[in-house]
N, C-alpha and C positions, 0 to 999 in steps of 0.2 A: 594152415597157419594164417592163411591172406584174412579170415573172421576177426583177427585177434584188434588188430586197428581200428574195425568197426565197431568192435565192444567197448574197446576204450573212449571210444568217439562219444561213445549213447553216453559210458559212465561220464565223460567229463560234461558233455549237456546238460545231465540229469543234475552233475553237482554244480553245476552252473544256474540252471534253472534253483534249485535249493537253496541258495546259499541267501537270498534275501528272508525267506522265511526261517531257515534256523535261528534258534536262539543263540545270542552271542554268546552263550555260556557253555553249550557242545561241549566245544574245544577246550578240553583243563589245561592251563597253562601256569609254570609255577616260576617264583623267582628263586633266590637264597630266604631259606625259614620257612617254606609252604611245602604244605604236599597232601594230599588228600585228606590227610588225619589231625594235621597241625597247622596254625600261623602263629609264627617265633616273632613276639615282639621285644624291643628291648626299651630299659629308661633307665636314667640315673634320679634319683632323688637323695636331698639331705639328710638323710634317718639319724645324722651326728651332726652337731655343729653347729654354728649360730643362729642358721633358718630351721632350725630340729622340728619347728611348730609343723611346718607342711610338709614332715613325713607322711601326717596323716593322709595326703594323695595319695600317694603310693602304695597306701596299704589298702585305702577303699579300693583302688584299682583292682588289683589282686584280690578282693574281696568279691568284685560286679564279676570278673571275668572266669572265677570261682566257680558262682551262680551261674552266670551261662552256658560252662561248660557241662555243667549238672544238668542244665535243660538241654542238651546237645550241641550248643557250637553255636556256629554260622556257617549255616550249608553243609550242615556234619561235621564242620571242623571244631579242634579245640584252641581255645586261647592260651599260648604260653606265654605268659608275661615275665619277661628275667629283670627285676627290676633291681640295681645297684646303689651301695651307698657311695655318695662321693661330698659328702659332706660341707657342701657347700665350698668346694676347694676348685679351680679354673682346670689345675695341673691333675688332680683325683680325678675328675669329668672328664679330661681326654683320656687318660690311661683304662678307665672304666668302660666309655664308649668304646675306642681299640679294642676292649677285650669280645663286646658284644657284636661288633661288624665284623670282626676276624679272625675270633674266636667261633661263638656260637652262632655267625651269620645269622644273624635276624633277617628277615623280612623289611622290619622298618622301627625307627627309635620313634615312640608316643611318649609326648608328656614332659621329654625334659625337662627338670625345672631351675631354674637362675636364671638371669641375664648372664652373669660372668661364667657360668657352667658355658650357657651354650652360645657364648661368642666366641670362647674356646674350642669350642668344637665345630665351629659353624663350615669352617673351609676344607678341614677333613672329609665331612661327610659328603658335602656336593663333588667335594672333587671321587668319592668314592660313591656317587652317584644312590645314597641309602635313604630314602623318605625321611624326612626329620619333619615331623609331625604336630601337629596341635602344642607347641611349648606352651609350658606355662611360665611364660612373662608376657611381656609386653611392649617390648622394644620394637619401635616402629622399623626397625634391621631386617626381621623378619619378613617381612613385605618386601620383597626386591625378588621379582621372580624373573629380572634380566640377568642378575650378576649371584644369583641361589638360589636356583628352581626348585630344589627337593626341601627347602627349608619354610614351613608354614607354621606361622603363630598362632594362638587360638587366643588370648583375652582381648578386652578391647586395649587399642595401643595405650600407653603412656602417654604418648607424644597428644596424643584423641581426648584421653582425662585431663591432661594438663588447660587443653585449649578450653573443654567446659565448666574449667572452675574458673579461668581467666575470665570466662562470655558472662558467668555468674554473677563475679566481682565486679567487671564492672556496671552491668546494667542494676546492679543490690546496694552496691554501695563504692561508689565512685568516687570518692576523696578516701578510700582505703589507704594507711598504710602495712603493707606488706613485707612480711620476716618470711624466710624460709631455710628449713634446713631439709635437704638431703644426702643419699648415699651416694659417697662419689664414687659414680660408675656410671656404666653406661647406661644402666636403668634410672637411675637418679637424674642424670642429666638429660633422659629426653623426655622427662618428664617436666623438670624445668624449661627445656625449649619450647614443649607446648604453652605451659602457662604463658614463657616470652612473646610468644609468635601468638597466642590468643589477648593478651595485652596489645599487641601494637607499642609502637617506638612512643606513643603519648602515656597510654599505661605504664608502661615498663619501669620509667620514673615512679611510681607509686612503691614500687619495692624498695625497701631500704633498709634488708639486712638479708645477708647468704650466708649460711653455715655447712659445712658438711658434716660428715660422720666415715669412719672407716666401718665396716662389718668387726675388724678386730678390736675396736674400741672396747671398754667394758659397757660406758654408758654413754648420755648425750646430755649428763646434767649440767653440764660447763656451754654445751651447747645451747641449751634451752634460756639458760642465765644469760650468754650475751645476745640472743634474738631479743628477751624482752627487756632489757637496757636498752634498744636499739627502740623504745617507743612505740613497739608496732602493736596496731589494733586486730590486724588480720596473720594469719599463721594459717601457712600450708606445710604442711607434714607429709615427708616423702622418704617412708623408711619401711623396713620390712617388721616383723610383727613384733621380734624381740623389744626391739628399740624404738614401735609406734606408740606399747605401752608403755615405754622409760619415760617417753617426752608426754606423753596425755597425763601422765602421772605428776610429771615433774612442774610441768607447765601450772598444775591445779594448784599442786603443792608450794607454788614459789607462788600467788596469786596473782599470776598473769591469766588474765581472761580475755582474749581476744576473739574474733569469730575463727573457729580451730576448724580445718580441712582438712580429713586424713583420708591420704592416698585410698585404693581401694584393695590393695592387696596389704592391708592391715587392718580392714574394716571388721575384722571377725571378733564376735561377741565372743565367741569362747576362746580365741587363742589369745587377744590382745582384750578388750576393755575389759572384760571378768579381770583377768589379773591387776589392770590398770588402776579398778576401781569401778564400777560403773558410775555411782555417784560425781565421779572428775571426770566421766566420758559425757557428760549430759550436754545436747548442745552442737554435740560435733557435726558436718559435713563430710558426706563421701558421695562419689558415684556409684551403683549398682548397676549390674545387667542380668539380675539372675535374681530369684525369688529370696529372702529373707528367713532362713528357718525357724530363724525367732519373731516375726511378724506374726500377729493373730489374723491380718486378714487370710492369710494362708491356710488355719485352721483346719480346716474340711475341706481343702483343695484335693481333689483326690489324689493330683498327682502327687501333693507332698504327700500326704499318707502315703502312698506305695512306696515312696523316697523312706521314710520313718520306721518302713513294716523291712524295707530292707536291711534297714542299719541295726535295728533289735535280732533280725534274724539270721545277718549275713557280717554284718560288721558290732558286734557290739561293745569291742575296747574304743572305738569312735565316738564321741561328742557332739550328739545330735546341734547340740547349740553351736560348733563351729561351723561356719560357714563353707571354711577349706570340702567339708564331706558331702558340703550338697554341689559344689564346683567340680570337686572331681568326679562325681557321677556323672553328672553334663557332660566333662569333656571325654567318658569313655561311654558316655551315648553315641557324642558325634563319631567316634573313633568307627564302632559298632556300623553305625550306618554308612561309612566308606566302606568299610571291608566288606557286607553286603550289598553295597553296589558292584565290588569288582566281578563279583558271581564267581565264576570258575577260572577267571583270571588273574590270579594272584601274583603277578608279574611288581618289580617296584614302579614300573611305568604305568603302567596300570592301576596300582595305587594312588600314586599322585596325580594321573587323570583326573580319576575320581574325589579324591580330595581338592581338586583347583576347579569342579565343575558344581559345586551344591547350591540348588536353585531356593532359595526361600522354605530353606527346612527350620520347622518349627519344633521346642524342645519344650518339654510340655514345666520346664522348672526353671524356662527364661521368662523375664518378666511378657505381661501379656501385648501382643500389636510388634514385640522382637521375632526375627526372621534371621537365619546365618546364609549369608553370600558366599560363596566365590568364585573367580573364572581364572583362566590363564592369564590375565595381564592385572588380577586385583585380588591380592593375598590376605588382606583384611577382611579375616571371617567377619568379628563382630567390628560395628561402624554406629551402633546405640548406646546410651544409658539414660539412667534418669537418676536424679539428684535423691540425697536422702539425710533426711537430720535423723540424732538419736534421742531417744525420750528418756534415756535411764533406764530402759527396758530392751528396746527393739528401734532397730531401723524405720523410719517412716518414710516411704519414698513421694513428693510431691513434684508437684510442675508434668509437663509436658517428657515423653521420649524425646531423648535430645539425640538429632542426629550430627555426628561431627563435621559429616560433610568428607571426611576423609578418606 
């Protein structure tokens, strides 16, 4: 018997000695939704209802993660992605979420999309401790990894777009007056607080007309009519795509021509200015952070071919000209390379490790000299863009990568 201690002695040495050369991946560790075969993700997206335009994420999602399964996974695993409608509704998005955290325990939500989706959901999830992933908004909310740790955004903030059209305004044209209508919400208004807080309390006076919009309205032509009564030369538009082309339309159509800003989650050629008109889109201002699918410098980029070779092959009720299918590619690239970092640790802690620690990872369909951040105390993945006018054709982006500083 008296051998048996000694042996145990050697093995714990032995695993002692080891344990810096193992790979941290040995050890397979799983959360809720992983297990050697699968990672159960979940998302709600609007497939009904007034944002209906950027169903299309959601389906390229399912589309890329389709494809990968087919090439084998990640690390052998397969991607389940249980992706829900909740149609652009606060009270649908929590009921939906509930069903995917404790119903089909996922692993972790990718991609939510809305402001009012996931403000609705935002204190559920941390308090049920469930990754809530790369959203797609922009709510500078997102960023707060003291008071919602498991909750990380992926575009650049609102609050970040707002400060670079104000930095634009005023060093382009400094006796601007400025109309604005947005949606009132929370997306709306920190997009207006940037513009405010990028103006300064001297700018700020140059504004002299605020309009909102409900999501339930039908339109925003009564809207657009009292902004340009209101004299204004300059128009920032902060609306989601329905309602970006009612007012690019309306604005054209009522012969108001002012220098026209539109937000940048309306900047898509095929869900908003085709419909709008392109000929009344000419002229416009947006931010970008992500290549232009309709840009010809792009042309023989190779990475957009492989972007193009995918959607003919993999997605082809998608609309290569909208911009939504080359965004959501990106953000389930970056998805991809977290859950690849976790190796064999599919833990949700370990998830979000991994998504709060990415060092200057480059995405070959961000514009070029962009890098994605982030660590435990700074949850703003993207902190770039660069400005862009339209020709009637395509995005043209000029000027310098502007960094927000934020």
């Amino acid at each position: 018997m008296s051998h048996h201690p000694n042996r145990r002695t050697l093995l714990t040495a032995a695993a002692a000695l080891a344990v810096p050369t193992a790979p941290a991946w040995a050890q397979k560790k799983y959360g809720p939704g992983a297990s050697d075969t699968e990672i159960k993700l979940g998302q709600t997206m609007p497939y009904s209802g007034p944002a209906s335009a950027y169903g299309t994420i959601g389906k390229l999602h399912q589309a890329y993660f389709k494809m990968l399964n087919e090439q084998g996974g990640i690390n052998g695993r397969k991607i389940n992605l249980i992706s829900l409608d909740d149609g652009y509704s606060p009270p649908k998005a929590v009921e939906q979420v509930r069903k995917l955290v404790e119903q089909e325990e996922v692993l972790a939500l990718f991609q939510t999309l809305g402001t009012p989706s996931n403000s609705a959901i935002h204190k559920y999830v941390n308090a049920k401790k469930v990754p809530h992933l790369f959203l797609a908004t922009g709510a500078s909310k997102w960023a707060d990894p003291k008071n919602f740790p498991w909750t990380l955004g992926f575009n650049l903030s609102y609050y970040a777009e707002g400060v670079i059209y104000a930095k634009y305004i005023l060093k382009n044209k400094p006796a601007a007056k400025i109309a604005i209508l947005y949606q009132n919400d929370d997306y709306g208004k920190d997009l207006l607080k940037g513009v405010k807080d990028g103006l300064g309390p001297a700018g700020a006076k140059l504004i002299v007309s605020e309009v909102t919009y409900e999501v339930s309205d039908p339109t925003v032509d009564s809207q657009i009519l009292t902004l340009q009564g209101s004299g204004a030369d300059t128009f920032i538009n902060i609306t989601t795509p329905k309602f970006g082309a009612q007012a690019v339309r309306k604005a054209w159509d009522s012969g108001w021509k002012p220098l026209h800003i539109i937000n940048n989650v309306s900047a898509s050629v095929g869900s908003v200015l085709t419909p709008a008109g392109l000929e009344k889109s000419v002229g416009l201002l947006t931010v970008q952070y992500y290549k232009d699918p309709n840009d010809p410098q792009w042309k023989d980029d190779p990475n957009m071919l492989e972007w193009r070779a995918f959607m003919g092959r993999h997605y082809r009720d998608g609309d290569p000209k909208d911009a939504s299918n080359l965004y959501a590619y990106i953000t389930a690239q970056t998805m991809v390379h977290v859950l690849k970092a976790c190796g064999n640790d599919l833990t949700r802690e370990n998830l979000m490790k991994q998504a709060t620690s990415i060092k200057n990872l480059k995405l070959p369909l961000m514009l070029p000299g962009m890098t994605l951040n982030t660590s435990p105390d700074d949850y703003n993945l993207i902190k770039q863009g660069q400005l862009a006018k339209f020709t009637g054709a395509l995005w043209q982006g000029f000027g310098d990568i502007l960094s927000t500083g934020a």
